[in-house]
mmCIF file of the C-alpha atoms, coordinates in Angstrom:
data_MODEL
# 
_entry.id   MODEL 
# 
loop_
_atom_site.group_PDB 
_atom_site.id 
_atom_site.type_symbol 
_atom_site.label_atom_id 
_atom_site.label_alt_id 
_atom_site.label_comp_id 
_atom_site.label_asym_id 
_atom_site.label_entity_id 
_atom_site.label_seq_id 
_atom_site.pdbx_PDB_ins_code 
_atom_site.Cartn_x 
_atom_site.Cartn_y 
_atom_site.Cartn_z 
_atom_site.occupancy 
_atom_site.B_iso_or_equiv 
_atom_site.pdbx_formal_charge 
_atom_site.auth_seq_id 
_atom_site.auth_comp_id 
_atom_site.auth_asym_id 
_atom_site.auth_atom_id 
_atom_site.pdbx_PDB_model_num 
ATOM 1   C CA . UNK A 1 1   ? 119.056 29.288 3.210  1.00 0.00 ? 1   UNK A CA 1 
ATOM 2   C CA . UNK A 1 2   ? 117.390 27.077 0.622  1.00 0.00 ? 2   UNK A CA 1 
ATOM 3   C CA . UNK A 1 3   ? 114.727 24.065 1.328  1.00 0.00 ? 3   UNK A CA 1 
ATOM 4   C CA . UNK A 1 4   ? 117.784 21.176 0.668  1.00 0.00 ? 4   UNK A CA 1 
ATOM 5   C CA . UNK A 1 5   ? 119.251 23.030 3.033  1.00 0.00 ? 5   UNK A CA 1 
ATOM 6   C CA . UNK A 1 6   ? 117.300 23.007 5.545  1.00 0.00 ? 6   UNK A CA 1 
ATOM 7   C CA . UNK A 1 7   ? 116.403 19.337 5.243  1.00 0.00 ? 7   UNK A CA 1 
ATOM 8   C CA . UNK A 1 8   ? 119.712 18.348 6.017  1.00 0.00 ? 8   UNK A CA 1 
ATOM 9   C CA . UNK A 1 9   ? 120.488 20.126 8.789  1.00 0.00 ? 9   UNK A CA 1 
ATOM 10  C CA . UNK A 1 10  ? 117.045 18.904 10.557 1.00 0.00 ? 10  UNK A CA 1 
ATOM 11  C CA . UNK A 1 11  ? 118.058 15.440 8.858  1.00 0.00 ? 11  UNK A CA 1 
ATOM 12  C CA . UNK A 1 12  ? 121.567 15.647 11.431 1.00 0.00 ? 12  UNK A CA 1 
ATOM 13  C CA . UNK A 1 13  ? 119.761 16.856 13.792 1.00 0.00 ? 13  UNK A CA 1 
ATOM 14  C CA . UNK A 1 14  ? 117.070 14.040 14.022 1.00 0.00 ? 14  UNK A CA 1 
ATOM 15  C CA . UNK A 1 15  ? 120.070 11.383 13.085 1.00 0.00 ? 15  UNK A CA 1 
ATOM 16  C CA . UNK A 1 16  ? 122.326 12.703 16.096 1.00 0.00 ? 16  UNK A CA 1 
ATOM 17  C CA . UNK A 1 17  ? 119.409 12.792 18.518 1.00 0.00 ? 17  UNK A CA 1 
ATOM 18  C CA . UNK A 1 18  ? 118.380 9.315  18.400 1.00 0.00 ? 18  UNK A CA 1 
ATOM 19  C CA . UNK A 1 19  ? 122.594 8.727  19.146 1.00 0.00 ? 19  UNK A CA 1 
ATOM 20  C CA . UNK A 1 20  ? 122.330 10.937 21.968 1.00 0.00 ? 20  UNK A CA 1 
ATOM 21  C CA . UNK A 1 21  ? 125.018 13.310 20.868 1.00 0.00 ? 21  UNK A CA 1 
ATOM 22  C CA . UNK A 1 22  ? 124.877 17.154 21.458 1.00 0.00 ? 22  UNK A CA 1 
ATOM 23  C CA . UNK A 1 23  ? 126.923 18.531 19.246 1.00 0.00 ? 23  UNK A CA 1 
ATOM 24  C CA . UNK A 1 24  ? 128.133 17.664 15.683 1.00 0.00 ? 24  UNK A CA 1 
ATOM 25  C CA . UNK A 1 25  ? 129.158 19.440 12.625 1.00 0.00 ? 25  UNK A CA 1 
ATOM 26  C CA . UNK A 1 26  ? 127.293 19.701 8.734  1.00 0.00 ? 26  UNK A CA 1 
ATOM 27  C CA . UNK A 1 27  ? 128.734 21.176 6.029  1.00 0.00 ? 27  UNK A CA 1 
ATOM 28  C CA . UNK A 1 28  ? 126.895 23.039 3.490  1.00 0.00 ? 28  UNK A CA 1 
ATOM 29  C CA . UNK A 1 29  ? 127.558 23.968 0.210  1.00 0.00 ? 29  UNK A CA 1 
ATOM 30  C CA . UNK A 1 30  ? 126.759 27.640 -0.664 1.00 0.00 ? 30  UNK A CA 1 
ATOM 31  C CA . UNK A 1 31  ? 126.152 28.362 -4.486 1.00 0.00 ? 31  UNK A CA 1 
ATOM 32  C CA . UNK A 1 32  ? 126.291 31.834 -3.935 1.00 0.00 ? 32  UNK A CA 1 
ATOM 33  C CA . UNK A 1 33  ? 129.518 31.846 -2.093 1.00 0.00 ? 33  UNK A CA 1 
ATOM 34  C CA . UNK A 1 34  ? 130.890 29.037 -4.542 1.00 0.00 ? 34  UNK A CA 1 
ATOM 35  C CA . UNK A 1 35  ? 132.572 27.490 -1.115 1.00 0.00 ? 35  UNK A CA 1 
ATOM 36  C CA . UNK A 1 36  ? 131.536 24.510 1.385  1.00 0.00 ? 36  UNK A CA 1 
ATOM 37  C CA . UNK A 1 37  ? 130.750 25.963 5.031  1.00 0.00 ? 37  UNK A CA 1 
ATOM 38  C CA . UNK A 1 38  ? 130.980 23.814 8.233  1.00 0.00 ? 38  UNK A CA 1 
ATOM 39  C CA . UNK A 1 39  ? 127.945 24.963 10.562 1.00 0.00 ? 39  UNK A CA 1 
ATOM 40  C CA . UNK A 1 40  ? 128.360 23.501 14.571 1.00 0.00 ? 40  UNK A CA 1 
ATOM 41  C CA . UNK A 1 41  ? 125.157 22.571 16.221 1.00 0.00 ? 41  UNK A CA 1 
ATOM 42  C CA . UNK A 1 42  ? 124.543 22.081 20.052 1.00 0.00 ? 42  UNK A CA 1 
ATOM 43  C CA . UNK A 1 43  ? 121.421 20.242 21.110 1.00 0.00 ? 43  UNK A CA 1 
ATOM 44  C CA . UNK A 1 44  ? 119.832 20.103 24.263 1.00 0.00 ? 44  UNK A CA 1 
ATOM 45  C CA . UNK A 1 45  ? 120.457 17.703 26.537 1.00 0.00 ? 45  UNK A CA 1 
ATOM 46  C CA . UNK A 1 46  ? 117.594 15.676 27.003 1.00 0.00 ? 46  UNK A CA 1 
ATOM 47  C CA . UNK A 1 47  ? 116.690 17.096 23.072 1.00 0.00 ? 47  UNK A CA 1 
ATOM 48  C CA . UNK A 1 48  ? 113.199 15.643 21.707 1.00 0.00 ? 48  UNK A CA 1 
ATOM 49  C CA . UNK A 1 49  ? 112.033 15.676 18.281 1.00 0.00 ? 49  UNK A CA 1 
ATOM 50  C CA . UNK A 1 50  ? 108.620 16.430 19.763 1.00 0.00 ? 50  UNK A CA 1 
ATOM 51  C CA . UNK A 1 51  ? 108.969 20.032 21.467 1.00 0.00 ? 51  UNK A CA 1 
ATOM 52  C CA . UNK A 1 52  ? 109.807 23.334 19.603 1.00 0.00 ? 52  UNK A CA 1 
ATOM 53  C CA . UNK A 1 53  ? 112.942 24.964 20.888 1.00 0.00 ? 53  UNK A CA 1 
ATOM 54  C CA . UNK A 1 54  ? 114.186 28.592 20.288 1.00 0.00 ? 54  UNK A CA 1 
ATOM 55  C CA . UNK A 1 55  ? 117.408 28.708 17.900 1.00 0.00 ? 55  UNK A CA 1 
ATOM 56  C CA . UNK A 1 56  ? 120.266 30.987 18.712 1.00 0.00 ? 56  UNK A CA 1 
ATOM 57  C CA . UNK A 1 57  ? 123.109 32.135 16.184 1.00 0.00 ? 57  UNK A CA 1 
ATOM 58  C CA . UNK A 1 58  ? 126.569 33.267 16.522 1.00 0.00 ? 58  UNK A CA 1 
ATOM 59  C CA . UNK A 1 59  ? 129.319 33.889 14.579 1.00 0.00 ? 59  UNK A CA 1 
ATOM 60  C CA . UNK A 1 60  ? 133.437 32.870 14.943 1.00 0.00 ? 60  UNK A CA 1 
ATOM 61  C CA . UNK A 1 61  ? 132.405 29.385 15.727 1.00 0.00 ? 61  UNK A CA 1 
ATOM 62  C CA . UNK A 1 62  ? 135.666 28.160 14.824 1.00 0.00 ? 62  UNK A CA 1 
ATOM 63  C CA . UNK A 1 63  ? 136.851 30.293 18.339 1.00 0.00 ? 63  UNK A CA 1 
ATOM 64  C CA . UNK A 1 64  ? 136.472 28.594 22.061 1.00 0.00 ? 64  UNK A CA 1 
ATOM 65  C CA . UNK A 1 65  ? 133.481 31.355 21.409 1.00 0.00 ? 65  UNK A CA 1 
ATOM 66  C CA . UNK A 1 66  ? 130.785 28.087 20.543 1.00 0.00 ? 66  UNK A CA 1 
ATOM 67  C CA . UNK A 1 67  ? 131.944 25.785 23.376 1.00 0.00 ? 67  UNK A CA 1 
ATOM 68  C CA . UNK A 1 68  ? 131.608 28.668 25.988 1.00 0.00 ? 68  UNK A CA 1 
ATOM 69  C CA . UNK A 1 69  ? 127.772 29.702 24.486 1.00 0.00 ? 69  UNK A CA 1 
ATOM 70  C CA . UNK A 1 70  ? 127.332 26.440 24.739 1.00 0.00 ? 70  UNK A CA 1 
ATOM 71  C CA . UNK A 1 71  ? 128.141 25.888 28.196 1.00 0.00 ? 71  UNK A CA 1 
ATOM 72  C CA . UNK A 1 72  ? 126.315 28.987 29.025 1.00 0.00 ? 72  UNK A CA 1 
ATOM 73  C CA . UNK A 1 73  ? 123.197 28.093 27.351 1.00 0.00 ? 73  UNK A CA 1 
ATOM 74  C CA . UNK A 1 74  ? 123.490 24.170 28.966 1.00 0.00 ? 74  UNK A CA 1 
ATOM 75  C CA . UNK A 1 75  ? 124.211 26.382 32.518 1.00 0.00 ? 75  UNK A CA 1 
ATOM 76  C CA . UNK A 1 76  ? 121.426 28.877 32.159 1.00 0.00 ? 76  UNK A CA 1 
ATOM 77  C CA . UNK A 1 77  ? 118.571 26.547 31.481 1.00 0.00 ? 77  UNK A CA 1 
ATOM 78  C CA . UNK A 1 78  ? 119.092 24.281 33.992 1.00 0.00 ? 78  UNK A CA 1 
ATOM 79  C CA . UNK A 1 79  ? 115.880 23.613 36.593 1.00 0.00 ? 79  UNK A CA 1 
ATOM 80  C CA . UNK A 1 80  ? 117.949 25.441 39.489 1.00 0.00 ? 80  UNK A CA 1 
ATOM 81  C CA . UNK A 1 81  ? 118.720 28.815 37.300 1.00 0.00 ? 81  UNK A CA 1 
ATOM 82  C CA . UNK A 1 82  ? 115.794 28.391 34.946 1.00 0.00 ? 82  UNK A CA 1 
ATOM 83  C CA . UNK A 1 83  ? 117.159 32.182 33.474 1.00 0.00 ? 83  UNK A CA 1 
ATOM 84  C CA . UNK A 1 84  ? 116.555 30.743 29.505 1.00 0.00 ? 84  UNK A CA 1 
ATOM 85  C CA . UNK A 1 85  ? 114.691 28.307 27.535 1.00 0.00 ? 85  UNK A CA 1 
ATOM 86  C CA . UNK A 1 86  ? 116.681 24.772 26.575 1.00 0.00 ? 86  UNK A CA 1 
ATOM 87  C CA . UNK A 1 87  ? 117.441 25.849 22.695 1.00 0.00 ? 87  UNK A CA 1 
ATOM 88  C CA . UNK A 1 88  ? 119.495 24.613 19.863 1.00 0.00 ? 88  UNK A CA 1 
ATOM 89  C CA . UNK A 1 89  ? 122.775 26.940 19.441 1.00 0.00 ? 89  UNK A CA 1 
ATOM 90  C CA . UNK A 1 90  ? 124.092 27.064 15.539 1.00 0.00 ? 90  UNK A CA 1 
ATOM 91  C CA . UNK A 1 91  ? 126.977 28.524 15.032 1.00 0.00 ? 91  UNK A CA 1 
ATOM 92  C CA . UNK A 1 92  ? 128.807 29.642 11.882 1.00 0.00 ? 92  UNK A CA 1 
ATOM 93  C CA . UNK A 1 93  ? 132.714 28.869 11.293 1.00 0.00 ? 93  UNK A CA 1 
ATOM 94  C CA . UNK A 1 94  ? 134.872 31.625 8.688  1.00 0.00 ? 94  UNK A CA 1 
ATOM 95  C CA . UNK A 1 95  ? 137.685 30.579 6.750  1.00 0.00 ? 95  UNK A CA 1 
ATOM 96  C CA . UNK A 1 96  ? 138.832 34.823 6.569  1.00 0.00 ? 96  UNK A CA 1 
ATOM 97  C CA . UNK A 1 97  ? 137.845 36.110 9.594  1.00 0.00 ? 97  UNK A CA 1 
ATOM 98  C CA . UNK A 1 98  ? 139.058 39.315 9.565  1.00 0.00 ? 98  UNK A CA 1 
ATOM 99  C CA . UNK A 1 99  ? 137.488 39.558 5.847  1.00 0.00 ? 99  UNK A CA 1 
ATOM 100 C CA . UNK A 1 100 ? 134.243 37.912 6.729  1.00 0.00 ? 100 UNK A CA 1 
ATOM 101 C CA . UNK A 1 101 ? 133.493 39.977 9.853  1.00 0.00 ? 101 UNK A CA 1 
ATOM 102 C CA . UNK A 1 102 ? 135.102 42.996 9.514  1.00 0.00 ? 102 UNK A CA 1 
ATOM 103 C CA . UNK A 1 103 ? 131.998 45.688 8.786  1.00 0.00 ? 103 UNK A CA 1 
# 
């Protein structure tokens, strides 16, 4: 991923915490892939621009498979389970999934 990448993405992120919102959508432009990618990001809760959390990835985020992580991950870190650290959860969408994920 390069650096005007990145700056966007923690651009959204910094834009949609001050709204309160926990998840949104960015699209990216690949030059490499010649195509425009949509990438879903799920904040924390009570997210804050001044604490480091741990990012996780997944794939098929255009399946019920990045609402469910997401609810797991909201579910897990709670003070009464306390199992995982609050994190940001990005996942990637396909347009060919069977192309794009098939080994």
């Amino acid at each position: 991923m390069n650096r005007i990448t990145v700056i966007i993405i923690l651009t959204c992120i910094q834009i949609y915490s001050v709204f309160g919102q926990s998840d949104f959508d960015v699209n990216i432009n690949s030059k490499a892939l010649e195509d425009e990618w949509k990438i879903k990001i799920h904040l924390p809760q009570d997210y804050s621009e001044d604490k480091f959390y741990p990012v996780i990835y997944i794939t098929d985020a255009n399946s019920d498979n990045f609402e469910i992580a997401s609810n797991y991950i909201d579910m897990l870190s709670l003070p009464d389970y306390d199992v995982i650290p609050k994190c940001i959860l990005v996942g990637i969408t396909q347009k060919q999934r069977l192309i794009e994920l098939d080994p």
